[in-house]
C-alpha positions as CSV (number, residue, x, y, z in Angstrom):
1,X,-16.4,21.6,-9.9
2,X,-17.8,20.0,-6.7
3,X,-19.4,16.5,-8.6
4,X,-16.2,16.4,-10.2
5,X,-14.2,16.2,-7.5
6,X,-16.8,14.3,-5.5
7,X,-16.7,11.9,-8.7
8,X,-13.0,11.2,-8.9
9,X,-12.5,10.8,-4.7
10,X,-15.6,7.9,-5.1
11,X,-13.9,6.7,-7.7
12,X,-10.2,6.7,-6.4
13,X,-11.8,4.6,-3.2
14,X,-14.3,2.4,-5.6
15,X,-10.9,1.2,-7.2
16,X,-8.8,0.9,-4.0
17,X,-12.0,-1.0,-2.7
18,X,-11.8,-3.4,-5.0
19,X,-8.2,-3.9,-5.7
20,X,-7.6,-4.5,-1.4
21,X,-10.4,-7.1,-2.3
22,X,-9.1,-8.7,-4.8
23,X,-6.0,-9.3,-3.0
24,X,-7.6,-10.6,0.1
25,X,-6.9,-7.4,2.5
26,X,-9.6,-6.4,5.0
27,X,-9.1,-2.6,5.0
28,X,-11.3,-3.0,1.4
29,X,-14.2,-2.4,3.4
30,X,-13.5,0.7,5.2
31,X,-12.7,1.9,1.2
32,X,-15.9,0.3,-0.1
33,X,-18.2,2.3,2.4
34,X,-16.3,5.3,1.8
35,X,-16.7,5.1,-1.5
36,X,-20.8,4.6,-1.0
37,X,-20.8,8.1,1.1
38,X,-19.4,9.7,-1.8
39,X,-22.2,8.4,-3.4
40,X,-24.4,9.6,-1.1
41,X,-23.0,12.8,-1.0
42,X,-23.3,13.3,-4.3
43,X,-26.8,12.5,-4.3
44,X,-27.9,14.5,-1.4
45,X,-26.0,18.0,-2.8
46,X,-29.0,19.3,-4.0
47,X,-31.0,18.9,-0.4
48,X,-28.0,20.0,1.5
49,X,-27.6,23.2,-0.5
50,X,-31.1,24.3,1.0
51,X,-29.6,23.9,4.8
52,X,-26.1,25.1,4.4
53,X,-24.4,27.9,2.8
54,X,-22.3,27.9,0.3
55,X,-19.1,28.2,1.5
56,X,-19.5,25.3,4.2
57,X,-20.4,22.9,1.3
58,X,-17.2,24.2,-0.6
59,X,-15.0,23.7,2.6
60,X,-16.9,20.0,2.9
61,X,-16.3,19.2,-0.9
62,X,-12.5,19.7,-0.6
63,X,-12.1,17.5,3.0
64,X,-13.8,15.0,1.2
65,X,-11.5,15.2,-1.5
66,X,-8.5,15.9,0.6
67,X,-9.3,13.3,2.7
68,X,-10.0,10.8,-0.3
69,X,-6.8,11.5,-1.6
70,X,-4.5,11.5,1.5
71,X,-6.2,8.0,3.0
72,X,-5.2,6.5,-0.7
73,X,-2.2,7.6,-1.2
74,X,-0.7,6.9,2.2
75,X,-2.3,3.0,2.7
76,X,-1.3,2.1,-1.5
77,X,2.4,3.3,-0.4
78,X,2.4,1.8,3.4
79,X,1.1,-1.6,1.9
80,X,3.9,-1.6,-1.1
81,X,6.8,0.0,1.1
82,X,6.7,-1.6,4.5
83,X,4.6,-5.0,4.0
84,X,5.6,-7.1,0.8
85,X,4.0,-10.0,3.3
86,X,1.0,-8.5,1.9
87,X,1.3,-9.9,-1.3
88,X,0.6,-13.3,0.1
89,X,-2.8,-12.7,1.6
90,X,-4.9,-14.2,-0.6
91,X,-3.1,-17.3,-0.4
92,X,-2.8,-17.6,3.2
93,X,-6.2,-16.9,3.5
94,X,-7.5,-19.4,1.2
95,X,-5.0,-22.1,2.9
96,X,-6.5,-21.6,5.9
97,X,-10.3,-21.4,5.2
98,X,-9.5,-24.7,3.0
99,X,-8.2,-26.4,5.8
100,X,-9.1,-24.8,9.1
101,X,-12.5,-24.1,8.8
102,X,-13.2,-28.0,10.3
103,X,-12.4,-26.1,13.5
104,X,-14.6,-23.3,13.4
105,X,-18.0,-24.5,14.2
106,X,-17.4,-25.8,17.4
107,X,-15.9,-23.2,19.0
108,X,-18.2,-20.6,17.4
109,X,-21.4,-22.3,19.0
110,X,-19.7,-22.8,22.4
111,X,-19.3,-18.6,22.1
112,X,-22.8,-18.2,20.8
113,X,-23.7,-20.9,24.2
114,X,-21.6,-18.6,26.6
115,X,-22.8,-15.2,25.1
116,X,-26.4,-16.7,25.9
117,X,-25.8,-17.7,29.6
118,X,-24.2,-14.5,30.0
119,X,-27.1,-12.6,28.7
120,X,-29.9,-14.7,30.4
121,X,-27.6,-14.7,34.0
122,X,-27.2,-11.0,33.6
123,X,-29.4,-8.9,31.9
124,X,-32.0,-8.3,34.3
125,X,-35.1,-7.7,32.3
126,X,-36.2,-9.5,29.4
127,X,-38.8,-7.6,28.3
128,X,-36.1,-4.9,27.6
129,X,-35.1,-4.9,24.4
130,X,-30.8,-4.5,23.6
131,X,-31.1,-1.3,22.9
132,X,-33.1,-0.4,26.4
133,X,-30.9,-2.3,28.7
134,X,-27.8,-1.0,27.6
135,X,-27.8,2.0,30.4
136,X,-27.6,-1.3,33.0
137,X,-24.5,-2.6,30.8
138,X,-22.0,-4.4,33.1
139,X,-18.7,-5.9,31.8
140,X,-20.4,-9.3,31.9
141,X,-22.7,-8.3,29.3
142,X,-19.9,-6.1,27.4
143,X,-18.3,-9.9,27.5
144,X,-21.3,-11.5,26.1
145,X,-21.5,-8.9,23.2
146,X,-17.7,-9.4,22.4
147,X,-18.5,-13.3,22.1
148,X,-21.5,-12.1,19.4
149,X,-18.8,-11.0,17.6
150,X,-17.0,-14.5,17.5
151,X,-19.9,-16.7,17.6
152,X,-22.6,-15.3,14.9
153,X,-19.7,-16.4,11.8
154,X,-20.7,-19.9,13.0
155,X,-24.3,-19.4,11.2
156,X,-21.8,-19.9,7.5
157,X,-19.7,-22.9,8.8
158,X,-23.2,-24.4,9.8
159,X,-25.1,-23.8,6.5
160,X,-22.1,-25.7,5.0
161,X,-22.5,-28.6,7.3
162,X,-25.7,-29.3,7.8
163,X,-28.8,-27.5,7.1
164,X,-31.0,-28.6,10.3
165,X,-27.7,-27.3,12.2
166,X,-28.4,-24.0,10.3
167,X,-31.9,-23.6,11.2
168,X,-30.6,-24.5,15.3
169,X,-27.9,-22.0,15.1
170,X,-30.2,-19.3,13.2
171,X,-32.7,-19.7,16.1
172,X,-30.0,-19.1,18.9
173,X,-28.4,-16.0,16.6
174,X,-32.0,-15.0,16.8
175,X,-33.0,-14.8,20.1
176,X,-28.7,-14.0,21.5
177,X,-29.4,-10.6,19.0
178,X,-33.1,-9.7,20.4
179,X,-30.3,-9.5,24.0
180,X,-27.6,-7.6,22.5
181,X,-29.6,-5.3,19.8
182,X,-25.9,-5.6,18.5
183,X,-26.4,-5.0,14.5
184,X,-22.8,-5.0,13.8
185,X,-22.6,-8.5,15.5
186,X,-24.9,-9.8,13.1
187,X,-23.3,-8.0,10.1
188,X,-20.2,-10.1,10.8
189,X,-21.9,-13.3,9.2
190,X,-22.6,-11.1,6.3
191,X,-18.4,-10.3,6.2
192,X,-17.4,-13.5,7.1
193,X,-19.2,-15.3,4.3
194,X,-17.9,-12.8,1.5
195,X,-14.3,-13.4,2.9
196,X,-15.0,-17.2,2.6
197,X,-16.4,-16.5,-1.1
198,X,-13.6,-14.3,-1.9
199,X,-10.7,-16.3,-1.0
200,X,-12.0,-19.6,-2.1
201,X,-14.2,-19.4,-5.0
202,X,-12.4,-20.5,-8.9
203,X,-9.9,-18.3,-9.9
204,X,-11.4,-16.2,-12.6
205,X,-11.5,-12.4,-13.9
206,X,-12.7,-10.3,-10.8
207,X,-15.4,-7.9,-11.6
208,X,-16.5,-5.0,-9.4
209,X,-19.8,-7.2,-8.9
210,X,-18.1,-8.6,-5.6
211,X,-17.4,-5.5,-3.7
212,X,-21.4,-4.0,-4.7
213,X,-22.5,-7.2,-3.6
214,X,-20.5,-7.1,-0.2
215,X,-21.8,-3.2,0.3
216,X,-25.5,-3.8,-0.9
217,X,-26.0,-6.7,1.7
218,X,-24.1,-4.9,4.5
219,X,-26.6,-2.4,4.2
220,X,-30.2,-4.0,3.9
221,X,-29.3,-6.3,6.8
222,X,-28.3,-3.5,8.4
223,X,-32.0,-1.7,7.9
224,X,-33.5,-5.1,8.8
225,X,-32.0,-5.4,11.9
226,X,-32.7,-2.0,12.7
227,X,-36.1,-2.4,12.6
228,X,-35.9,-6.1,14.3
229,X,-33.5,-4.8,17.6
230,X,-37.2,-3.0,18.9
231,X,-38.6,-6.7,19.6
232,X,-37.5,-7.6,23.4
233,X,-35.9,-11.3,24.2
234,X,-39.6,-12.0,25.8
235,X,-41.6,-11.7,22.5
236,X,-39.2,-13.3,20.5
237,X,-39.3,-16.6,22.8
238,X,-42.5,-16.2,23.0
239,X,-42.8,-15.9,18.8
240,X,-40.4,-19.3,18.4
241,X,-42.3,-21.2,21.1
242,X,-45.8,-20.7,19.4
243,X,-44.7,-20.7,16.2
244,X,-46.3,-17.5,15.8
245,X,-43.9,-14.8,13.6
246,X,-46.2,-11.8,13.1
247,X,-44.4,-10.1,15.7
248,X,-41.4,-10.0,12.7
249,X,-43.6,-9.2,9.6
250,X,-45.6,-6.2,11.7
251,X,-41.7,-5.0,12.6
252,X,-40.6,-5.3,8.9
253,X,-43.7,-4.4,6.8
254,X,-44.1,-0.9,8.3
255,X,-45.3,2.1,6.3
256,X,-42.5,2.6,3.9
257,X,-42.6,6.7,5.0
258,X,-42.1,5.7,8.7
259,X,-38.7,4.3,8.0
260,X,-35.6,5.6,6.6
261,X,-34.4,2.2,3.7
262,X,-31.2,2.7,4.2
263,X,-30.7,2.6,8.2
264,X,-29.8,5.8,9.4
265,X,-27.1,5.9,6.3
266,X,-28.6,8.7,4.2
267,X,-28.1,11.2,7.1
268,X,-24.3,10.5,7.6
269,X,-23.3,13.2,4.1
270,X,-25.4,16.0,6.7
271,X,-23.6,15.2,9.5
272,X,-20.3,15.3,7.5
273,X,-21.2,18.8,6.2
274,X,-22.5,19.4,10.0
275,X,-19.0,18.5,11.6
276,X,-17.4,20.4,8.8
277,X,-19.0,23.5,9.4
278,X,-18.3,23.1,13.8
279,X,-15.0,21.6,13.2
280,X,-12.0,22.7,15.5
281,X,-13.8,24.3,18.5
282,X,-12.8,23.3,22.3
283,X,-15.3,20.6,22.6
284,X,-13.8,18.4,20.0
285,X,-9.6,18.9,21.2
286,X,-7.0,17.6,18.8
287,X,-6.5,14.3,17.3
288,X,-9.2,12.9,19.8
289,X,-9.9,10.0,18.1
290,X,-6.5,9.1,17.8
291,X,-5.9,9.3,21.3
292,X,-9.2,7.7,22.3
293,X,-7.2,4.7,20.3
294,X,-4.1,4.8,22.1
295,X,-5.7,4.7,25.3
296,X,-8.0,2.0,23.9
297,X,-6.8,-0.5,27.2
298,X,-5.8,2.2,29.7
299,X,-9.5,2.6,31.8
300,X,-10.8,5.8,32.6
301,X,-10.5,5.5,36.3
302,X,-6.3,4.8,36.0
303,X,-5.8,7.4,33.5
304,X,-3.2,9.7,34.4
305,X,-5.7,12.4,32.9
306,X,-9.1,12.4,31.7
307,X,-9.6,10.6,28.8
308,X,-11.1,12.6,26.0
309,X,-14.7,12.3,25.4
310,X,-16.3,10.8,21.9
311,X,-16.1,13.0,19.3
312,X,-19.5,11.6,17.9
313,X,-21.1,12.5,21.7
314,X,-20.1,15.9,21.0
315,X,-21.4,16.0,17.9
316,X,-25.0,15.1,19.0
317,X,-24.9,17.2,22.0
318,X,-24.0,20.1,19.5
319,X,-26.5,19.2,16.6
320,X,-29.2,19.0,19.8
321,X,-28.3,22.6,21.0
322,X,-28.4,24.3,17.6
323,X,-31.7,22.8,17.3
324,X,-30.9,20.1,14.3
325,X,-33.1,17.6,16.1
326,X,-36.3,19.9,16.5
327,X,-38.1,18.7,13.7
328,X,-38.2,14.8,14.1
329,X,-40.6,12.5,15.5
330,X,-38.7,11.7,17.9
331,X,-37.6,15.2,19.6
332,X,-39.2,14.1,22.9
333,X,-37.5,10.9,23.4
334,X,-34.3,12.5,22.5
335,X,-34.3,15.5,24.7
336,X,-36.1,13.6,27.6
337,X,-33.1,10.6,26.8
338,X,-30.9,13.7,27.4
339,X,-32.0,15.2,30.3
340,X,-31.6,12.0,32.0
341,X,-27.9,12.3,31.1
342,X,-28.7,9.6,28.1
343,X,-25.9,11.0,25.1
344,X,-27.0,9.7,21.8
345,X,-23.9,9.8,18.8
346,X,-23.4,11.3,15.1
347,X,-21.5,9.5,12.8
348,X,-19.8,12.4,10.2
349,X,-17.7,9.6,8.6
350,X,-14.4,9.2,9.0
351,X,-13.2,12.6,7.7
352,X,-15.8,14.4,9.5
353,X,-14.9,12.9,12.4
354,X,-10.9,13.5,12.1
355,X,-11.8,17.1,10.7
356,X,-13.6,18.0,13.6
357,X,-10.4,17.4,16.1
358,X,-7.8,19.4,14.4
359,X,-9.8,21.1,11.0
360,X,-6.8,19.9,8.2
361,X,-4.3,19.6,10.7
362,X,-6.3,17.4,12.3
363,X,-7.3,15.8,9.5
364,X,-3.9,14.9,7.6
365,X,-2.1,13.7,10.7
366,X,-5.0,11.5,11.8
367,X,-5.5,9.7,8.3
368,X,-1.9,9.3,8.4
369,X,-2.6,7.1,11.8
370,X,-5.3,5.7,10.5
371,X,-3.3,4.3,7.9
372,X,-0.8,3.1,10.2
373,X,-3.4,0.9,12.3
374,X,-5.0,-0.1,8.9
375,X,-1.4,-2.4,8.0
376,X,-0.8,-3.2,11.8
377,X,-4.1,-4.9,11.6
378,X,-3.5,-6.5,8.1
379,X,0.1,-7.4,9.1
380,X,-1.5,-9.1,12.6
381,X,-3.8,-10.8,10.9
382,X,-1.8,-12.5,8.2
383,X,0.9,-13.8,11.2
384,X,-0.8,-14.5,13.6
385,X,-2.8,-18.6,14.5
386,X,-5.0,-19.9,11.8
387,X,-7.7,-20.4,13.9
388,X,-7.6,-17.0,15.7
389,X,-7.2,-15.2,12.2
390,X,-10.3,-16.8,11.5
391,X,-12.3,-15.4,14.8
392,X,-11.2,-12.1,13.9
393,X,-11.6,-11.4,10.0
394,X,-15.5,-11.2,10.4
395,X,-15.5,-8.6,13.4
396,X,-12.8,-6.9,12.0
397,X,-14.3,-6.1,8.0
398,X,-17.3,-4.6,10.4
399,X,-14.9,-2.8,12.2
400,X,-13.7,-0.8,9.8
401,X,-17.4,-0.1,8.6
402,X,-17.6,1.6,11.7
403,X,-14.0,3.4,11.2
404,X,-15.8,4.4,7.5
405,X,-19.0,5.4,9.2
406,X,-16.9,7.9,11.8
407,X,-16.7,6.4,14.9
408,X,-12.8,4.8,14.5
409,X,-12.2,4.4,18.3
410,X,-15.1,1.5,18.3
411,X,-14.1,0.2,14.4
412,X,-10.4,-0.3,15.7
413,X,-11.9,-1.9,19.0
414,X,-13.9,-4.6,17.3
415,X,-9.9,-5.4,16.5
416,X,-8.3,-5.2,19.5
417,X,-10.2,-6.2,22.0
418,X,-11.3,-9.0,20.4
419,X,-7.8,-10.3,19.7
420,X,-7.3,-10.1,23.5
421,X,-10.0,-12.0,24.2
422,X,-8.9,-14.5,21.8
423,X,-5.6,-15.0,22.8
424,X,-6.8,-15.4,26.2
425,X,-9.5,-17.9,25.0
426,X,-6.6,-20.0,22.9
427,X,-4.3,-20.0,26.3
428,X,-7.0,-21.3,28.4
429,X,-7.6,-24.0,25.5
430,X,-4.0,-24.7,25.5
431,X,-3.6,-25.0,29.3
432,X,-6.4,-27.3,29.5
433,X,-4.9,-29.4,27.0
434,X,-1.9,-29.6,29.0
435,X,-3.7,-30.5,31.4
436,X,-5.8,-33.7,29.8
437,X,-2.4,-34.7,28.1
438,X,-0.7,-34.8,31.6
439,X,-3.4,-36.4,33.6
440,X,-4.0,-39.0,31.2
441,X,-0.1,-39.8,31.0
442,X,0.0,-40.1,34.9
443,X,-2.7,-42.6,34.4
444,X,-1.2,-44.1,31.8
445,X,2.1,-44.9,33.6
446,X,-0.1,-46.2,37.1
């Protein structure tokens, strides 16, 4: 009874994956990589039956059917029922990478520029790695990050135009990513060049091979860069300078039992089945993440009241009480990490994560909201400025990878607070265009 209802909810979001693809709407990815944990899930039911009882892995089978079911359901009837504008994404999309994309380079490597001046004015030790650093984080280098995001797309635009400026720009996403250890900034070349594929190849008979593609590449780069975010900016300028690269084989060619191959990703059906059986205690309030959404812009020192605390930090702190993290490798690190008031995160996916907030409550109203944000983002995305749209497809397809992966608050931030910072960017373009064109008419008229 469990593999068949773990078959039919991967199967329901396989489909949905791939028809949202096919039609050119970016919420196919938070299906796609749904669809892969049921995968996983399935796989890893066997193992999970030795650390669990019974009726945990029941309760976890039905939310991850529940959930499969409601998420479906509610975004196939939201799209049909409130947006028929949908129905034109593929060509709007396809307009604009067709005749915008002239645009995009530039501005991409003046982001990638600024993101590097920012890191090099501001980080304050290079021989930190990103992922070291990021206790001193400031909201200059939160800035820099965000213009990752923007700026790492520019790699496709650049392979298109000119090869040498491929190999310049690769060196620069390089060494900007050995500053940020920002994975999911890289992973938004990986989106952004499928989108491009997607909405301008030759009509023809889509095939499931597209979305596989799109998932299986996601998630090597995503070990690779894992095991690459260890080397600090320091080696890596000093690699590119002497033309010496070892540094990056001895990272990648590691003993294969040291690693995990799939970047963390096995582990995410445990920690569903973890949350499951923790679910609805004080720790975790109600709808949290749902709230931790709302109050995306409000800071934590002008909230009228605290804002709720990260789901996923609770999750870890729990896991590292009852003793789940005693038998790794890396025990010390992570209890010395914590005594030093260093929280580290658990990713349950998404219906762990609303499950733990609420139990099915919790869970039904806050897939409901999900969906909800899921066509606010397509609908935004479809009307707003060619060239913005075109900033924001990449960092938002990784977005809601991290929404899938169980940490929404940050997936529906990619969104967010990168449109802000675009809109801001395209005002201070506009004003200084205003600007050129006014100056140069006064001297025009002298």
């Amino acid at each position: 009874m469990h593999v068949v209802l773990i078959v039919l909810a991967t199967a329901l979001s396989l489909w949905h994956a791939y028809d949202l693809y096919r039609k050119a709407l970016v919420t196919s990815f938070l299906f796609g990589l749904l669809a892969v944990y049921g995968a996983l899930y399935l796989l890893s039911y066997p193992q999970l039956t030795q650390h669990y009882e019974s009726t945990i892995l029941d309760v976890s089978t039905y939310v991850y059917f529940f959930g499969s079911l409601t998420l479906n359901l509610s975004i196939l009837l939201l799209f049909r029922l409130a947006a028929p504008r949908l129905r034109y994404a593929r060509q709007v999309w396809s307009w604009r990478f067709e005749h915008c994309l002239d645009d995009h380079l530039r501005p991409a490597a003046m982001a990638l520029v600024a993101s590097l001046a920012l890191f090099l004015l501001y980080r304050n030790d290079l021989s930190l790695t990103g992922m070291q650093s990021r206790g001193e984080d400031g909201l200059f280098i939160t800035l820099a990050t965000f213009l990752c995001f923007l700026a790492f797309p520019g790699l496709v635009t650049a392979f298109s135009k000119s090869k040498l400026a491929f190999l310049a720009y690769a060196a620069c996403v390089l060494f900007v990513f050995s500053l940020s250890g920002s994975r999911a900034a890289v992973l938004t070349t990986i989106a952004f060049w499928l989108w491009r594929r997607n909405v301008t190849g030759e009509r023809r008979r889509w095939k499931v091979g597209p979305v596989v593609l799109l998932l299986s590449l996601a998630l090597v780069i995503h070990f690779l860069l894992r095991l690459l975010r260890g080397i600090s900016p320091a080696v890596v300028l000093q690699a590119l300078l002497a033309g010496d690269f070892s540094i990056f084989s001895d990272k990648l060619f590691v003993p294969f039992d040291e690693v995990d191959p799939t970047g963390g990703e096995s582990s995410i059906p445990s920690y569903f089945v973890f949350s499951v059986e923790v679910a609805g205690g004080e720790a975790y309030g109600f709808l949290t993440s749902a709230a931790r959404v709302l109050l995306l812009f409000v800071p934590g020192s002008l909230a009228p009241f605290p804002k709720p605390e990260d789901v996923t930090y609770s999750l870890w702190v729990e896991a590292l009480a009852r003793g789940r993290f005693d038998a790794s490798a890396y025990y010390a690190a992570i209890n010395e990490a914590f005594v030093k008031g260093a929280y580290g995160s658990l990713h349950p996916m998404l219906y762990g994560e609303l499950f733990l907030s609420g139990r099915w409550l919790g869970l039904l109203v806050g897939l409901m909201f999900v969906s909800m944000i899921c066509l606010l983002i397509e609908i935004s995305l479809i009307s707003m400025n060619h060239r913005a749209s075109l900033y924001l497809i990449a960092p938002t397809a990784v977005g809601m990878l991290m929404v899938a992966r169980g940490n929404s608050a940050i997936g529906f931030g990619y969104f967010f607070y990168l449109c802000v910072l675009v809109l801001v960017i395209d005002f201070l373009q506009a004003a200084v265009r205003r600007i050129v064109v006014a100056k140069r008419g006064g001297e025009s008229r002298v």
